[in-house]
C-alpha positions as CSV (number, residue, x, y, z in Angstrom):
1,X,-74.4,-65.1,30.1
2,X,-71.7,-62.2,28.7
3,X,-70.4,-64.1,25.9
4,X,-74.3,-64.9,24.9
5,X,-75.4,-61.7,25.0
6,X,-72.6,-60.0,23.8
7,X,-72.8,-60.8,20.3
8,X,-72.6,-58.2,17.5
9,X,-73.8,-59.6,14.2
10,X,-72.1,-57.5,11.8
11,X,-74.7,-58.4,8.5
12,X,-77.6,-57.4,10.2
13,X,-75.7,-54.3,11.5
14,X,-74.9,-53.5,7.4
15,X,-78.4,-54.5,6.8
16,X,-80.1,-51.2,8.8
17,X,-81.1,-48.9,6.7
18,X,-79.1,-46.0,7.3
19,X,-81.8,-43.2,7.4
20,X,-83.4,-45.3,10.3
21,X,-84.9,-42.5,12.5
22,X,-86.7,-44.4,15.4
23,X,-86.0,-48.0,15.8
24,X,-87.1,-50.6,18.1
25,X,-84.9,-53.7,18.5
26,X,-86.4,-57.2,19.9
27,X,-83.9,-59.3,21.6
28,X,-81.2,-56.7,21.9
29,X,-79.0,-58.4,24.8
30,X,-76.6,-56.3,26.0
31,X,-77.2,-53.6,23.6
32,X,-74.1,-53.9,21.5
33,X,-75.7,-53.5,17.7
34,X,-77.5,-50.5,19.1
35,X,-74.7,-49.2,20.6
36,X,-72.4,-49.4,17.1
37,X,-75.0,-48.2,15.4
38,X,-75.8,-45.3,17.3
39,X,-71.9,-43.9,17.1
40,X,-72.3,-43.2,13.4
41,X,-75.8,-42.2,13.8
42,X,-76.6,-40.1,16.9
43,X,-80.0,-38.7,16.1
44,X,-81.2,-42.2,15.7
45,X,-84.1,-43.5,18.3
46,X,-83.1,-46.3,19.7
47,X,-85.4,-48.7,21.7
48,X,-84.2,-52.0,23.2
49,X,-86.6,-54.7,24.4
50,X,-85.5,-58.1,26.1
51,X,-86.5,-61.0,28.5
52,X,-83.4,-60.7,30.4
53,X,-83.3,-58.2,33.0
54,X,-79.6,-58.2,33.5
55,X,-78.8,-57.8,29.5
56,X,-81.8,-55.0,29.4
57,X,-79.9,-53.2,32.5
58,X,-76.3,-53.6,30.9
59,X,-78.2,-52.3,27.7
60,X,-79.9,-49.1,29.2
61,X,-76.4,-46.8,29.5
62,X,-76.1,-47.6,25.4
63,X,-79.9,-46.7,24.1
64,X,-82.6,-44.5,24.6
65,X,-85.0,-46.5,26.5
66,X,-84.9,-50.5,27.3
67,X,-88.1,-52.6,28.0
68,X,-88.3,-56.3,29.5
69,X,-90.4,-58.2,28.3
70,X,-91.7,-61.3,27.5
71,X,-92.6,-61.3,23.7
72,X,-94.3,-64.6,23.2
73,X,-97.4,-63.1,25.8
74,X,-96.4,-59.2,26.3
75,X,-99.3,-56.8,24.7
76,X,-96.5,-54.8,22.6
77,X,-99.0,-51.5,22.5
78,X,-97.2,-50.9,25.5
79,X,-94.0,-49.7,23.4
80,X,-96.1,-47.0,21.5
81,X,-96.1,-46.3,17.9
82,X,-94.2,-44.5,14.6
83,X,-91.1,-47.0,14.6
84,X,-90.0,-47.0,11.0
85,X,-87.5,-50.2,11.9
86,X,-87.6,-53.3,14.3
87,X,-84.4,-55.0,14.0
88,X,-85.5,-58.6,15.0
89,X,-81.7,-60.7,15.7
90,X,-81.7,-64.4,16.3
91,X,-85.0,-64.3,18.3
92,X,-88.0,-65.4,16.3
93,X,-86.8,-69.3,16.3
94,X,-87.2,-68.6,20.5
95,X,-91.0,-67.6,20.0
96,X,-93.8,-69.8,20.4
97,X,-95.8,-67.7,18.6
98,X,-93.6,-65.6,16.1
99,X,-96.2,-64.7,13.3
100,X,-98.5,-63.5,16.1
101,X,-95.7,-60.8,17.1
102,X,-95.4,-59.8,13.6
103,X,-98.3,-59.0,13.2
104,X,-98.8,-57.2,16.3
105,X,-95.6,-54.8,14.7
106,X,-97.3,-54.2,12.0
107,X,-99.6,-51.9,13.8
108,X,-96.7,-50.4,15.8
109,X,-95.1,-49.4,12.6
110,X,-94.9,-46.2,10.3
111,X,-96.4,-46.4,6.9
112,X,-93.2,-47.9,4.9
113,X,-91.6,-49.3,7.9
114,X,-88.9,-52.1,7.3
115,X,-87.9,-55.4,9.6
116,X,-84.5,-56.2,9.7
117,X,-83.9,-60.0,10.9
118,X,-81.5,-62.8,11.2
119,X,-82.8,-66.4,11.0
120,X,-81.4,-69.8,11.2
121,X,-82.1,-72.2,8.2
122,X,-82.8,-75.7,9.6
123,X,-82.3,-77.0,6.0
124,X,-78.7,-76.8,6.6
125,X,-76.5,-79.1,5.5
126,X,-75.7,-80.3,9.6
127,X,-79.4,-80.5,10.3
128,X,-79.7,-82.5,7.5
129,X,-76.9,-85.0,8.8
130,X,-78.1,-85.3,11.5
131,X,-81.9,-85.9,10.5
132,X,-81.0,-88.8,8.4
133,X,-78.7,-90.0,11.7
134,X,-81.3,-90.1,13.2
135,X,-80.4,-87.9,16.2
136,X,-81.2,-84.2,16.4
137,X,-79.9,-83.8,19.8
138,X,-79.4,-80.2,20.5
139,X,-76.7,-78.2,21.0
140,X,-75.6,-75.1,24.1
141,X,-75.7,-72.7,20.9
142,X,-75.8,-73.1,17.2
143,X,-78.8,-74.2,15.0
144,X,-79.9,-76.4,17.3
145,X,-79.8,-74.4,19.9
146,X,-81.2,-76.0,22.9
147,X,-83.6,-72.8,23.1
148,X,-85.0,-73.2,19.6
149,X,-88.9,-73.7,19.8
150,X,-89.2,-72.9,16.3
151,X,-87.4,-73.8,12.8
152,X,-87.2,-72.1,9.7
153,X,-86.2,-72.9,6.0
154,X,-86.1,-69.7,3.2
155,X,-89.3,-70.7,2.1
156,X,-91.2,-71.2,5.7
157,X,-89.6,-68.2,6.6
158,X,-90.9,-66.2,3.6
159,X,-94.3,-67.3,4.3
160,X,-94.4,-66.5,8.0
161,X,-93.6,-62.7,7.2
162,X,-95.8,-62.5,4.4
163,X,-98.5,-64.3,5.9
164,X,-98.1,-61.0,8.7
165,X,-98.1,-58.5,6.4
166,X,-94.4,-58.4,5.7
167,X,-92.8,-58.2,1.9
168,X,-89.2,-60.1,2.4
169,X,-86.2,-59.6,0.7
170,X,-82.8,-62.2,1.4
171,X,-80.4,-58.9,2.0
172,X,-77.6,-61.3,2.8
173,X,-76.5,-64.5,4.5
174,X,-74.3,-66.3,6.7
175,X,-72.7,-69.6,4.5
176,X,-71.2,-72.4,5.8
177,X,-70.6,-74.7,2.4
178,X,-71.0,-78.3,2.5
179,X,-68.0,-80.2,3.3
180,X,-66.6,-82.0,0.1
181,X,-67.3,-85.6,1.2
182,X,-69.1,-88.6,-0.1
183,X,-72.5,-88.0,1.7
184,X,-72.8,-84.1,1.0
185,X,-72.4,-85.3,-2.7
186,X,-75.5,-87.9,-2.3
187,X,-77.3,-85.0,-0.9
188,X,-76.9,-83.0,-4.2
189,X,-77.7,-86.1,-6.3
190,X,-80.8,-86.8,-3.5
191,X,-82.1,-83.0,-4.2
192,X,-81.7,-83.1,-7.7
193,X,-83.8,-86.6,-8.1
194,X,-86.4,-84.6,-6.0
195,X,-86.3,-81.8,-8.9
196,X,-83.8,-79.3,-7.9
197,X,-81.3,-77.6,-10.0
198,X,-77.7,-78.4,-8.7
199,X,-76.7,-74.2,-7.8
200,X,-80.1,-74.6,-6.2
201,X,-78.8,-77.4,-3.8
202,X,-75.8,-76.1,-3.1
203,X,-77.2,-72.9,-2.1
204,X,-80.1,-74.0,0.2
205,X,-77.7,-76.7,1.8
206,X,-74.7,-74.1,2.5
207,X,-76.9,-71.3,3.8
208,X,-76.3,-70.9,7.5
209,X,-78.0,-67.6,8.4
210,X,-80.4,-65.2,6.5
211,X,-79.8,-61.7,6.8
212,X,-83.7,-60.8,5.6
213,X,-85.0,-57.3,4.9
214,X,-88.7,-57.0,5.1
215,X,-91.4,-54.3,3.5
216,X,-94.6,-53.4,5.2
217,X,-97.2,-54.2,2.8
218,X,-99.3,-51.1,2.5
219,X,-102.2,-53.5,1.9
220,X,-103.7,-50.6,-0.4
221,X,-105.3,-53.1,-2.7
222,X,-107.3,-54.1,0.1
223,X,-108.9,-51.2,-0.1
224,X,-110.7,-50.4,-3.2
225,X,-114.7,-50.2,-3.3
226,X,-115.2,-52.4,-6.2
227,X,-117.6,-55.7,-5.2
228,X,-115.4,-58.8,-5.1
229,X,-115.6,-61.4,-7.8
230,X,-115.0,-65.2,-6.8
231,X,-112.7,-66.7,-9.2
232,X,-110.6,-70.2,-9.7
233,X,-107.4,-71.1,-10.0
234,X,-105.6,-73.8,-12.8
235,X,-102.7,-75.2,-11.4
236,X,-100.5,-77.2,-14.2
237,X,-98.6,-80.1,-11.4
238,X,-96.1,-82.3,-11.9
239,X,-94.2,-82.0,-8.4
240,X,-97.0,-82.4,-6.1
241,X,-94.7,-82.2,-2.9
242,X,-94.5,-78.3,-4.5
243,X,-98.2,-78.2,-5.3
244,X,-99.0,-79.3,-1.2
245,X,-96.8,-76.7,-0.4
246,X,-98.0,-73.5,-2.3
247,X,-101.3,-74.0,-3.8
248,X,-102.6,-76.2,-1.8
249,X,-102.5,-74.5,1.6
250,X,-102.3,-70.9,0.6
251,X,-104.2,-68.9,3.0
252,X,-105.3,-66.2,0.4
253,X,-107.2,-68.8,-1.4
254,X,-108.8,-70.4,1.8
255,X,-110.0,-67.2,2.9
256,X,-112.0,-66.1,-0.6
257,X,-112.9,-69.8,-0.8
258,X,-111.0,-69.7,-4.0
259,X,-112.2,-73.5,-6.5
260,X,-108.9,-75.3,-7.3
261,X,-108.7,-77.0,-10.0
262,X,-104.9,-79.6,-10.0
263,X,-104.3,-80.2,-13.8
264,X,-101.7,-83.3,-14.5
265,X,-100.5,-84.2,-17.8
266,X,-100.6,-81.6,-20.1
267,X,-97.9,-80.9,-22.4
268,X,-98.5,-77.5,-23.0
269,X,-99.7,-74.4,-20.8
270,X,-102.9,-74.4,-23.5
271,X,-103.5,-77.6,-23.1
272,X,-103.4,-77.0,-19.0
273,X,-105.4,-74.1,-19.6
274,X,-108.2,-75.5,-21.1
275,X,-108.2,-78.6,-19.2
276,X,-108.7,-77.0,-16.4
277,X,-111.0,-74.1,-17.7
278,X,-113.6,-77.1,-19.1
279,X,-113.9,-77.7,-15.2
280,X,-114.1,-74.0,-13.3
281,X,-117.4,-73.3,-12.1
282,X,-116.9,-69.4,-12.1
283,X,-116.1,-67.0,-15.2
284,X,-112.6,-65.4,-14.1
285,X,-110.0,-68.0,-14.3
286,X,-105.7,-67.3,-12.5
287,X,-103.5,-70.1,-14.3
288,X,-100.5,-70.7,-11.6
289,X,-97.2,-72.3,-11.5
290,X,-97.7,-75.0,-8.5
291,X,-95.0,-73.0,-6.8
292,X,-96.8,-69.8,-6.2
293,X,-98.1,-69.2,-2.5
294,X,-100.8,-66.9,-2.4
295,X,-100.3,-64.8,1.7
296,X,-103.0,-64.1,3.8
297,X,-105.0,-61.1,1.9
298,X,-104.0,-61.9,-1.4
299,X,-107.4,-63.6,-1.9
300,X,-109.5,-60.7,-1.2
301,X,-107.2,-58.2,-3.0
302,X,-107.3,-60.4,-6.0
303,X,-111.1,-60.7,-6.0
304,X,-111.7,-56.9,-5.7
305,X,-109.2,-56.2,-8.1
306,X,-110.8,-58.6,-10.8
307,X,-114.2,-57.1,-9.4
308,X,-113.4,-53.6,-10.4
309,X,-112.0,-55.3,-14.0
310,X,-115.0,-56.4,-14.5
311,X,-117.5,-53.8,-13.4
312,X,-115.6,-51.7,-15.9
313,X,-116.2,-54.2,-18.5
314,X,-112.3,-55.2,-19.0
315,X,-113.4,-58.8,-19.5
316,X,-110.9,-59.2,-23.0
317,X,-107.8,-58.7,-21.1
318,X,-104.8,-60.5,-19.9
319,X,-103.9,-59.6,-16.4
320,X,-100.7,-60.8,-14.7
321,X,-98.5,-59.9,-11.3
322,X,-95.4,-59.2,-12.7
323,X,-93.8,-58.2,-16.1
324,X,-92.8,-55.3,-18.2
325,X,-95.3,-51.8,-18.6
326,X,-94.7,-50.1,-21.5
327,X,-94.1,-46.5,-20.1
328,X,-96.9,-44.8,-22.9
329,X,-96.0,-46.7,-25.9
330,X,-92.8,-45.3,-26.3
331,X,-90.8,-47.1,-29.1
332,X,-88.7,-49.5,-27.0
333,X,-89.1,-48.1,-22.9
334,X,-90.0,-50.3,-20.7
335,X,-90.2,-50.1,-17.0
336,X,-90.5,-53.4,-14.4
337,X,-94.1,-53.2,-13.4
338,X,-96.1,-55.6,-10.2
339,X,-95.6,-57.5,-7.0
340,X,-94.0,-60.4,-5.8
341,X,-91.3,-62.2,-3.9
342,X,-89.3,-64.1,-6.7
343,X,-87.4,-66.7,-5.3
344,X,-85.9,-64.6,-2.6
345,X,-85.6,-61.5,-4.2
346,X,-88.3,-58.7,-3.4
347,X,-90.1,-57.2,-6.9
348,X,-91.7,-54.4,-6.2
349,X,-93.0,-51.7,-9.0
350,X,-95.7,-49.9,-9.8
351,X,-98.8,-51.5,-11.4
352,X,-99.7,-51.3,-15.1
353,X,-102.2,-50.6,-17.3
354,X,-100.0,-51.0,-20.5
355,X,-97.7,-54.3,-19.8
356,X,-96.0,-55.5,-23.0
357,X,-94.9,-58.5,-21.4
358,X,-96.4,-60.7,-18.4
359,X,-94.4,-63.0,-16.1
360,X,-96.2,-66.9,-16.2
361,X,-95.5,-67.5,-12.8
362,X,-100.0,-66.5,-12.2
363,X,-102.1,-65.0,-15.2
364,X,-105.9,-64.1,-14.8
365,X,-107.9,-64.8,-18.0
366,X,-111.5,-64.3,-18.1
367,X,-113.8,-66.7,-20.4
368,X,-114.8,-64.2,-22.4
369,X,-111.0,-62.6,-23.2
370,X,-110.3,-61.8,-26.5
371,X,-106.8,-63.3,-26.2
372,X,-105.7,-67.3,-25.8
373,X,-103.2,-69.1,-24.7
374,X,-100.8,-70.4,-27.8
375,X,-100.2,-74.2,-27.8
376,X,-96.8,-73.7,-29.7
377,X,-95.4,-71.8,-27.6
378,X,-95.4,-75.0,-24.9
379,X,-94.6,-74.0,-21.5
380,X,-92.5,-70.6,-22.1
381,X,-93.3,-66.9,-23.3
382,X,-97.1,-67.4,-23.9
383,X,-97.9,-65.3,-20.9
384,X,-95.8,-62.3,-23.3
385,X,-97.8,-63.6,-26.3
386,X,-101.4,-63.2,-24.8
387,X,-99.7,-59.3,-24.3
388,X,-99.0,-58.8,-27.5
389,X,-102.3,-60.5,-28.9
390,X,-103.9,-58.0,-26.8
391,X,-101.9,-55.1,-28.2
392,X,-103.0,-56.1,-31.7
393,X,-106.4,-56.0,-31.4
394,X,-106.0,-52.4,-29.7
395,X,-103.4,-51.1,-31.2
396,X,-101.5,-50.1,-28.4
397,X,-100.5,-52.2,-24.8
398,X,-103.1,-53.1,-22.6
399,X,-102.6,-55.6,-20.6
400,X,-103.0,-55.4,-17.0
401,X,-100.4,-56.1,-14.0
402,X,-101.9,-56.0,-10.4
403,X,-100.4,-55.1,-7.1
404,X,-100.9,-58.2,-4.9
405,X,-97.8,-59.6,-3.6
406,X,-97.4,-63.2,-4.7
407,X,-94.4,-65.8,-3.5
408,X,-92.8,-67.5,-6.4
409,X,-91.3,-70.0,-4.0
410,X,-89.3,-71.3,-6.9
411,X,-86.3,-73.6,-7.0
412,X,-85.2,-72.6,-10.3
413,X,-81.6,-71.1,-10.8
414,X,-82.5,-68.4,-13.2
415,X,-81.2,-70.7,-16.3
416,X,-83.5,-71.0,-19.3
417,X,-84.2,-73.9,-20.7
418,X,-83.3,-75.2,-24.1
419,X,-87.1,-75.2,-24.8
420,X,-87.3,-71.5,-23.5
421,X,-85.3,-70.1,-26.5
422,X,-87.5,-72.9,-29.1
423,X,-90.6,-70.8,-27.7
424,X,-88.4,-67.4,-28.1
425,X,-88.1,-68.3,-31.8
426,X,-91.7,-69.3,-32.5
427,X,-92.8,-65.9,-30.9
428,X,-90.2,-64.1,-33.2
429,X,-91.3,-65.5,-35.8
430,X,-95.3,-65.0,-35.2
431,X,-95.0,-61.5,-34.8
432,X,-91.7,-60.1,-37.5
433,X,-92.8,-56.5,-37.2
434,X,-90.8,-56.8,-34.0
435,X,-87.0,-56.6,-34.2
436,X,-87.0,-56.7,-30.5
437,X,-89.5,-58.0,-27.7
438,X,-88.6,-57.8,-24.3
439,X,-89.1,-59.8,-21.6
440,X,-88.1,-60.3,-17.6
441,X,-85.3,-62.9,-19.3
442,X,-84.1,-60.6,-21.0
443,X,-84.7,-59.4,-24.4
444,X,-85.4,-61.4,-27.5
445,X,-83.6,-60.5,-30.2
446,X,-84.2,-61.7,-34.1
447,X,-80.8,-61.7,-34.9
448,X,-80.0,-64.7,-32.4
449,X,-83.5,-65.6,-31.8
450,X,-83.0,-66.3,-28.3
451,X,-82.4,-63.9,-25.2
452,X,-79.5,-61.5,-25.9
């Protein structure tokens, strides 16, 4: 049992924030990462909890107070409230029931609380191997860890915290990179027939361990008084393995019993939208990319949000989830502005009421806006158009950016395509009274007409 328990996982160590006042560590063994942290930070409460009762007692001398307990049936009130971190090491992939005890923290926790974790990704490059081997015999330790009851991937992961109220952030990882052989290299040509960028490959196959930093979602968009509005959502597809995986079962759709509408073969995002607008039965209309996962809550955030758009009669305007505000109108400042886990990257700003530029990744259009989608723009940068369009008519920036946290579960590698920079220079040259228009790619410039 000591070499088992007497791990000390050095990332997640780094990962605690360091003004952690009172934290509360599941699985904490023999008591080791609370011990190191605790000798550079003394005034820090330190609360162990694990099934063992040998590692709990050889943990007690080294923290503040030590609990066993079972945490796939223990009622975790027991432990009080006001921690402002759980530190959560190698132990979710052990519970049966791991989003049920992440949610249960989210009431034990202090208004901008954070989770610290460490997870296993099962889309390893060895687990892989060994799936199309045919034999996933487990192993005393290791991803396959005989004890393993559950497995997680970046993107299942993401979802699972989310899904609890959780905003993650990958703060780091454990790599092991795949061997250079003959059937790792089939593995990158497999992935990339299936749609996936080569980086992208690479990364998800080398990752080993993710060192994940997670942001209680203050759910404050939950609690407006405006009357919900029911709304659908158009969802261009042309990977429907990523469709099934986002769309399809998002929870905040199910629960606001959101229509879906799966568009397939259009060539452009206007031709998307209005295929699939000709079919929604309700008036407020959220065109997605087929990769976005809308988390448990989102559904009823987004409907009261829209609702109190619409009870104040802002039908006309383009409302997104992420983009650029432009801090007043002042020539040139802009500020990040929405919600949403990009990738694996937490983006997290205030919302706007002046965005000069709107991410594409979801967009809310009502059938009555003033603005429409521009069919020459194709694919890219028409999300920014309908933002300017808007800023036309009024003469100053008004579109809208929400705070409800979306998951771009993307497996793009932050390159833009060669048609990106065609659309740059057909917005540049629709609107030459701007030298400059920025965007979240960067800014487009009309010297180069493409992102400088």
């Amino acid at each position: 049992m000591s070499n088992y328990y007497d791990g000390l996982n050095l990332k997640l160590l780094a990962a605690i924030p360091q003004d952690a006042k009172r934290v509360l560590e599941l699985g904490c063994a023999n008591g080791r990462l609370g011990q190191r942290f605790k000798e550079s930070h003394p005034h820090t409460e330190w609360w162990g909890v694990d099934l063992s009762a040998e590692a709990a007692a050889t943990a007690a001398p080294h923290l503040d107070r030590v609990f066993t307990l079972d945490l796939d049936s223990a009622d975790l009130s027991v432990l009080g409230r006001g921690f402002d971190v759980i530190v959560v090491g190698d132990l979710l992939e052990h519970l049966r029931r791991p989003h049920a005890m992440l949610e249960a923290l989210y009431d034990l926790t202090a208004a901008g609380a954070q989770i610290v974790c460490c997870l296993p990704n099962m889309a390893h490059v060895s687990v892989i191997e060994r799936l199309i081997a045919g034999d996933i015999s487990y192993d005393p330790v290791g991803l396959l860890d005989q004890t393993h009851v559950r497995f997680f991937s970046p993107g299942s992961a993401f979802k699972t915290f989310l899904d609890a109220g959780w905003l993650p952030h990958m703060q780091d990882q454990y790599r092991v990179e795949l061997p250079q052989t003959q059937f790792a290299a089939r593995l990158v040509d497999a992935a990339m027939a299936l749609g996936l960028p080569r980086d992208t490959a690479l990364r998800n196959m080398g990752l080993y361990q993710m060192i994940l930093v997670c942001k209680k979602w203050p759910m404050q968009a939950l609690a407006q008084a405006a009357t919900p509005v029911p709304f659908s959502v158009i969802v261009p597809v042309n990977r429907p393995w990523q469709y099934e995986l986002n769309i399809a079962r998002s929870p905040g759709l199910q629960e606001v019993q959101a229509e879906v509408i799966a568009v397939q073969g259009a060539t452009s995002a206007a031709e998307a939208y209005r295929m699939g607008a000709s079919r929604a039965k309700h008036a407020w209309h959220v065109m997605a990319h087929q990769d976005v996962y809308f988390p448990v809550g989102t559904g009823f955030a987004l409907a009261q949000q829209l609702g109190a758009m619409d009870a104040a009669g802002m039908r006309q305007l383009p409302i997104g989830f992420a983009g650029l505000d432009g801090v007043g109108g002042a020539a040139g400042s802009v500020r990040h502005a929405g919600m949403v886990i990009d990738r694996r990257a937490l983006f997290w700003h205030e919302r706007s009421s002046g965005a000069v530029s709107l991410d594409e990744l979801a967009i809310c259009l009502h059938r009555d806006s003033a603005v429409a989608i521009d069919a020459t723009l194709g694919w890219h940068l028409w999300a920014t158009d309908l933002c300017l369009q808007a800023q036309q008519l009024a003469g100053r920036p008004i579109a809208q950016i929400l705070d409800v946290p979306l998951f771009h579960n993307s497996v793009g590698d932050y390159k833009v395509p060669d048609d990106f920079n065609d659309s740059a220079q057909r917005l540049l040259h629709k609107y030459p009274q701007f030298s400059m228009i920025p965007t979240l790619c960067g800014e487009l410039t009309r010297q180069a007409a493409s992102v400088a």
